[in-house]
Phi, psi and omega in degrees: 000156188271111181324168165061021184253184169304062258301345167269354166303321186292304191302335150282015177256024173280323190245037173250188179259106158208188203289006177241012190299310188321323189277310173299316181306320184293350183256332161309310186315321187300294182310272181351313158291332171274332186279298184284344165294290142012291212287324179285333160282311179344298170342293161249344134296125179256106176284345190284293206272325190274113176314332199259344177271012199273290198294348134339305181258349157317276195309327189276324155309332189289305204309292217278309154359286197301319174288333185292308191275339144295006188246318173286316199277347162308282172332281248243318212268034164286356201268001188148162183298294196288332178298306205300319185305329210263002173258288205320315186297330160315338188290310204286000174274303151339312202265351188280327192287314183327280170350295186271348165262353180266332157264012163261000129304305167306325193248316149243032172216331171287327187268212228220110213304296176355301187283318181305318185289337179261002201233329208290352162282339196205354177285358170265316162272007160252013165272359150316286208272348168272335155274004171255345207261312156285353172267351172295284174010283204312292190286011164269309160346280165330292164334266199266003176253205166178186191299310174316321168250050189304326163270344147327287176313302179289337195272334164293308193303283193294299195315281168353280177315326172287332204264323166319287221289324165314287202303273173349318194246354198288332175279352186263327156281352170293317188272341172292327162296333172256001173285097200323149169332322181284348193263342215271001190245040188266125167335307186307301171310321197250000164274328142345306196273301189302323174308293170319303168292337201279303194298313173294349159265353169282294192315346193267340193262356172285359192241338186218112178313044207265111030254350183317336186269342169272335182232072168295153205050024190230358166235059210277336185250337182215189204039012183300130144005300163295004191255310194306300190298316214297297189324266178013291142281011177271316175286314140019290190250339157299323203260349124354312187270314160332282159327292170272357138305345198265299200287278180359321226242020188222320195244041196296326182302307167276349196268320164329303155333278263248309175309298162077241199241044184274002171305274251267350175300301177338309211264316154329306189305306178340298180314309178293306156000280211277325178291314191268000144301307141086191175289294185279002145295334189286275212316310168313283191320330184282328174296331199250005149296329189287318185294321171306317205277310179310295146028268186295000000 
């Protein structure tokens, strides 16, 4: 699509054919279903009132964030060289708030007293700091690599991001290993499995230029690898959203225990999160003005 134009020329190419409709279209769609998924708990969860429902509307706001901010920035970021970096670093602030709402999901209402009793010192501030370390990443990465240094580039992007992901799912996977047999068809547990599969086949085509490396030049509008991922976690975080909605409204006895009123700590750490990710978006954009403008 052609640089320098009017942002609502980008916003009417929602309904043309070029290499990012795809990418877009799955995350708008996503954002929507969750905004109406949203709309239907509201009904019946009082987010206002109930303490134990705050990291609930943590994970769903991060959810619907993130897909808003990948949507824009697919969409949006043809509009310039300096547009392009700085919408992107938005995806990655997005993806950073995700992050820290799937492990203050994860961590109070899926896992398992067992697990909790072994993590519960340090698993909330280093799923801080491996989500603001993944949005550094992302945007240093952006920034200062290319195609010429591509593993350079993944081990800032990925490394981080892999080590969030280690950490984030270990109460979903601690407990799908340990849920006795009798156990094992409770709905939740299986949007869970699902979550977990959606995902690890997203991570595999978001790292390997799969199927385009079999057919160059031939997917330049459908099949790219990034299109695959994008589905992938969109199912992901639909079967996620799920998931913990089902453990709210089923395991309240045990996580009440297990939380007591430490919520509103949660929804601080959030807060900070999303402040100091950011601050270091701001700050990569400013760099890549200075860079742009020396450049010119």
């Amino acid at each position: 699509r052609p640089v320098q134009q009017p942002g609502r020329y980008y916003f009417s190419t929602l309904s043309q054919q070029h290499n990012e409709a795809i990418n877009v279209w799955t995350h708008l769609v996503a954002a929507l279903i969750l905004l109406l998924r949203f709309q239907q708990l509201s009904q019946r969860v009082d987010f206002g009132r109930d303490l134990h429902a705050q990291p609930l509307l943590i994970i769903i706001v991060a959810s619907i964030t993130y897909l808003t901010f990948s949507t824009l920035a697919h969409l949006l970021q043809a509009k310039s060289e300096f547009w392009h970096y700085s919408f992107f670093f938005m995806d990655y602030v997005g993806v950073a708030i995700y992050q820290y709402g799937s492990a203050l999901g994860h961590y109070y209402y899926a896992i398992e007293p067992s697990w909790h009793e072994k993590i519960k010192g340090f698993y909330m501030p280093a799923a801080v700091l491996l989500a603001w370390l993944s949005c550094a990443g992302s945007c240093y990465a952006k920034y200062r690599y290319h195609q010429s240094a591509r593993l350079l580039s993944r081990l800032c992007q990925e490394l981080p991001s892999g080590l969030a992901y280690v950490l984030d799912i270990s109460p979903v996977v601690h407990r799908i290993c340990t849920t006795p047999p009798s156990e094992r068809a409770d709905p939740a547990l299986l949007y869970h499995k699902c979550q977990v599969l959606f995902f690890l086949i997203g991570a595999f085509f978001f790292s390997h230029p799969y199927p385009e490396k079999w057919f160059p030049g031939k997917c330049h509008f459908f099949g790219q690898s990034h299109q695959i991922f994008h589905v992938c976690l969109v199912l992901c975080t639909l079967a996620q959203i799920e998931a913990v909605v089902l453990d709210y409204e089923s395991r309240r006895q045990i996580y009440s225990a297990l939380q007591g009123d430490l919520a509103h700590n949660f929804s601080a750490l959030c807060l900070f999160t999303v402040t100091c990710s950011v601050l270091t978006a701001a700050y990569m954009a400013r760099k890549v003005k200075n860079k742009l403008s020396f450049k010119e």
